[in-house]
N, C-alpha and C positions, 0 to 999 in steps of 0.2 A: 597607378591611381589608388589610393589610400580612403576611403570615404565611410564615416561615422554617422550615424542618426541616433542621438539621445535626446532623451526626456530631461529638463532641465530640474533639479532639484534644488533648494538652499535647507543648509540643518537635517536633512533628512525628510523635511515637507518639502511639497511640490511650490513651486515662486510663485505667491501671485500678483507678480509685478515681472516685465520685461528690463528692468531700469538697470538693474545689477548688469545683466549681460548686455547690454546695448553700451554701457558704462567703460565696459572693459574692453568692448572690440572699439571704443574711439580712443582706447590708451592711445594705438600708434600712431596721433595726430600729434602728439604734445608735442610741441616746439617745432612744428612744423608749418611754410607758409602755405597761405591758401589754397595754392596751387600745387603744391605737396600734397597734399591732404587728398585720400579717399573716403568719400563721401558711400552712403548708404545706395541703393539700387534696387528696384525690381523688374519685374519682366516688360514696364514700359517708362519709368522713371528713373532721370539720375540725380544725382545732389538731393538723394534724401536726407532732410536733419533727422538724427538721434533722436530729438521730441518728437518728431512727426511719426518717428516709429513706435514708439512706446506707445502715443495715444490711441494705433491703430490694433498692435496687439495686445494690451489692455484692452482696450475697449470690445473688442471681438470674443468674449467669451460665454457666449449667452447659456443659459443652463448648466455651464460646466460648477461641478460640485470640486469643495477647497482640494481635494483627494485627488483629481482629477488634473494632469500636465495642462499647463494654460496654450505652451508652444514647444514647438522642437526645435533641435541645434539640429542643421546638417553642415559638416566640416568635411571639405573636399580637400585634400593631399597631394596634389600630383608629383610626381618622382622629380628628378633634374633630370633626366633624360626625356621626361615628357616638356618640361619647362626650357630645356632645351630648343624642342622643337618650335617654340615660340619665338616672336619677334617684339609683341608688345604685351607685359604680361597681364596690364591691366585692362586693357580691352579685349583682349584675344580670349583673358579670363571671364570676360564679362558675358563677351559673348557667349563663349562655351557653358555659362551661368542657365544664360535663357531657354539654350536648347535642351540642358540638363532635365528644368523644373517641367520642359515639358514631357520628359519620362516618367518624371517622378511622380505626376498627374495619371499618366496612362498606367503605371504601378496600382493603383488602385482599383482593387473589383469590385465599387460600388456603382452606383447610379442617382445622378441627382435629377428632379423633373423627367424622369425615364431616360435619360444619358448619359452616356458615359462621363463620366469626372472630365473636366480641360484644365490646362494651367491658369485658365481666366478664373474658373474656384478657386484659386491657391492662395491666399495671402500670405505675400513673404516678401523678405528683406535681405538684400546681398552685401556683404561687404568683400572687401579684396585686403589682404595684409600680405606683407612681404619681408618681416621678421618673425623670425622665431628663435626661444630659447630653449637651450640644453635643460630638460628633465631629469627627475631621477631615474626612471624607466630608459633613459637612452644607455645603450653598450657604451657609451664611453664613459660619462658619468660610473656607472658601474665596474668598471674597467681601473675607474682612477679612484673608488672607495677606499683601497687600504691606504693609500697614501695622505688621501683625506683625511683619515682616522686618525694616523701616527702624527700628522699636522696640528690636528686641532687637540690633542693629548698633551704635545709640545708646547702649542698656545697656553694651556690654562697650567702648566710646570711652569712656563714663563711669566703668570699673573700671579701664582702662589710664592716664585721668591719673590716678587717685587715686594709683596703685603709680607713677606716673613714666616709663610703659613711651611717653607720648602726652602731647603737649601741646593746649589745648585751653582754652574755655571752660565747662566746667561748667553753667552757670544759664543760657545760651541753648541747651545742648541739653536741658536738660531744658525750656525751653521748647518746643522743638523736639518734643522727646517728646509734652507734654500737647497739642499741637496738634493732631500725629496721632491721638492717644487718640479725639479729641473728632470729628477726621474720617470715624476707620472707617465704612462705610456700616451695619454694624448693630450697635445698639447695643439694653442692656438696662437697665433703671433707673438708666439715666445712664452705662451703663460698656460699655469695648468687649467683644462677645463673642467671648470664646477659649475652647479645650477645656477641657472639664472644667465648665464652666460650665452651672448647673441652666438648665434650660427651663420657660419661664414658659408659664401654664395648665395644661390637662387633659395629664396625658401618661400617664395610666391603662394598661397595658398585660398580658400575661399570660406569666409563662415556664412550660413544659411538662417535667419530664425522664421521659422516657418508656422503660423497659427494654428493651433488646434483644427478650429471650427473653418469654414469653406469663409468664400466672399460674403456670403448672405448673412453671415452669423450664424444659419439652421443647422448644416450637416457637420456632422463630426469626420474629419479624415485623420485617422491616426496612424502615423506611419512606425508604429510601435505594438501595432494588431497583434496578437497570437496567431491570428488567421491568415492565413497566406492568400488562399482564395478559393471561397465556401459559401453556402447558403444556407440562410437558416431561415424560419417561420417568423413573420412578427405581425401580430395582429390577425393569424390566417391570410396572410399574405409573403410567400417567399422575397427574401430579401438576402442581396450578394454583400458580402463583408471580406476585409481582410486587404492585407499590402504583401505585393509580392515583392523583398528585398532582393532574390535573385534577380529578378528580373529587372531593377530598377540598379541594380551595382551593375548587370551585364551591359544594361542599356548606356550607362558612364562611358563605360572605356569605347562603346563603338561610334557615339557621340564625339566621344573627343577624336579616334583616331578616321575618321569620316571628314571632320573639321578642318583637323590640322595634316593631313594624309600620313598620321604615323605609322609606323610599323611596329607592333609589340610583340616583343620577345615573350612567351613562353612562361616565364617567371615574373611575366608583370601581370599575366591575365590573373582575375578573378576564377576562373575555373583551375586556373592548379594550384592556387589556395584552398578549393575544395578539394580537392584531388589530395594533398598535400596532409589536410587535418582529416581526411575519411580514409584515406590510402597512402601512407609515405612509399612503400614499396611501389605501387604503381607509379606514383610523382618522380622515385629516382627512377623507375625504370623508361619513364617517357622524359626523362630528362637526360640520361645516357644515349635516347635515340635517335635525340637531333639531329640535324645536321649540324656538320662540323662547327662553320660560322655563327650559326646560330645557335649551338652550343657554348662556343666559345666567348661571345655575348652574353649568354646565361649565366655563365661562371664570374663572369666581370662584373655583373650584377650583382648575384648573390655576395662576390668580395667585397665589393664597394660596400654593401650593407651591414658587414659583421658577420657574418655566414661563415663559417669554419666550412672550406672549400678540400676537398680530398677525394680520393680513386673512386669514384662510385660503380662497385661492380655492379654488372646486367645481369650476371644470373643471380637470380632472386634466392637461391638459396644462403647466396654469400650474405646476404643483406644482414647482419648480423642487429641486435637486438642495441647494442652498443652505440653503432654507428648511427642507426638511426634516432637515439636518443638527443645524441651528441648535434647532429644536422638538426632536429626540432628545436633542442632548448637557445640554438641560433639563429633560426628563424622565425622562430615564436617572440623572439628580443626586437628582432627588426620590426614585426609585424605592429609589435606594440608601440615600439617609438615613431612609426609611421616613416619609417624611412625607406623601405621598399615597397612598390605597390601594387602586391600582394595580397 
């Protein structure tokens, strides 16, 4: 499980409009029929319209100054081993939606009317998509840049003799061309993959736009706090502030596998992610001390994701500087394309 919470920006200022991203998450309706079509959602509503969302978080912003995020994205990721363990991904997603937001609420060390925050404060909006395309940031993409390079070099040798600007043979470079096509290290029904390009399988996923302000319009819940969870004075009256992100990522993954009864290996949990970026040496060495099986599951994980996979010795003095450079800068690749969930 892979799970992001940003602040939405356009230009550098904060949006003060929903309309752009409500806009984009109904690309994946286009040419699709009704009954195709995923519709918006919240924690008791289906077949939300796109309008209906915007007027609600537009309109929900009371006091917030132009400076100030109107709403937040929350993008939930789940691996293919977890989309695996699904039967319907739209509803199973849906559900795993409602039980999410109500962590997300409990995340919060505030108090509204002397109470704890509920997911009934939350305004928010779910959608379900189930494409995705190759980024620049994904190892593959990356993988096949030089080839890309030497291609589009070719291309514009091939528009400069056309115009005269270059002399040249034509038909050996565009042999030249299909050679590299066919070289790139990864390729997808026969073709090289470049951006923009759909991703093949499950690519099931969830987008979140979640209100600044609570249901009432009064309290501010921002799950972009500095504050993790503190109290400060306001008015000569103590008041609790802050979102706890650990606890709102840990509470994801036992949500889902509570849900769906999964088992998560090791290298999917949230905590050896932390483990991982505070401590590689301990992360390989509680990674060497698996069991076997679930060891060897680990490793199939990390391959599948682009993880340069090798002997990782347990005595920690072996742990050389090198090695763990080399294991970061392939796991730092995955983390960012969201392909393992980490």
């Amino acid at each position: 499980m892979y799970i992001t919470v940003t602040k939405q920006t356009l230009d550098g200022n904060y949006a003060q409009s929903v309309s752009d991203f409500v806009a984009y998450l109904e690309k994946e309706n286009d040419d699709k029929s009704i009954d195709e079509m995923e519709h918006f959602f919240n924690q008791y509503g289906e077949e939300i319209s796109g309008k209906e969302v915007i007027k609600e978080i537009d309109g929900n912003t009371a006091k917030l100054k132009k400076t100030e995020p109107k709403f937040y994205s929350i993008t939930v990721n789940p691996s293919a081993y977890e989309l695996k363990r699904l039967q319907n991904h739209s509803e199973e997603l849906k559900k795993y939606t409602r039980e999410l937001m109500k962590e997300y609420a409990k995340s919060f060390n505030r108090e509204i009317n002397g109470r704890a925050v509920t997911v009934d404060d939350i305004k928010y909006y779910a959608k379900i998509e189930h494409q995705r395309t190759y980024k620049g940031t994904d190892r593959k993409i990356q993988e096949n840049q030089p080839y890309a390079t030497k291609i589009l070099q070719i291309k514009n040798d091939i528009r400069k003799i056309k115009s005269g600007e270059l002399e040249g043979n034509i038909k050996k470079l565009q042999q030249t061309m299909s050679r590299l096509e066919k070289e790139a290290p990864h390729q997808q029904d026969g073709k090289r993959i470049v951006r923009g390009m759909p991703k093949e399988g499950s690519q099931s996923h969830i987008h979140i736009i979640v209100s600044r302000k609570d249901m009432s319009n009064k309290y501010s819940l921002s799950p972009g706090s500095k504050y993790k969870a503190s109290e400060t004075v306001f008015n000569g009256k103590p008041v609790k502030r802050g979102f706890d992100r650990d606890k709102f990522f840990k509470a994801s993954e036992k949500t889902f596998d509570t849900l769906f009864q999964y088992k998560r290996n090791y290298v999917e949990t949230y905590k050896a992610r932390k483990t991982f970026l505070k401590n590689p040496k301990l992360y390989f060495s509680i990674l060497s001390g698996l069991p076997t099986n679930e060891k060897a599951t680990a490793y199939k994980i990390l391959a599948k994701s682009g993880v340069p996979i090798m002997n990782i010795p347990t005595n920690k003095v072996q742990l050389a500087l090198k090695i763990i450079n080399k294991f970061k800068k392939g796991i730092d690749r995955a983390i960012q394309s969201g392909s393992i969930g980490i």
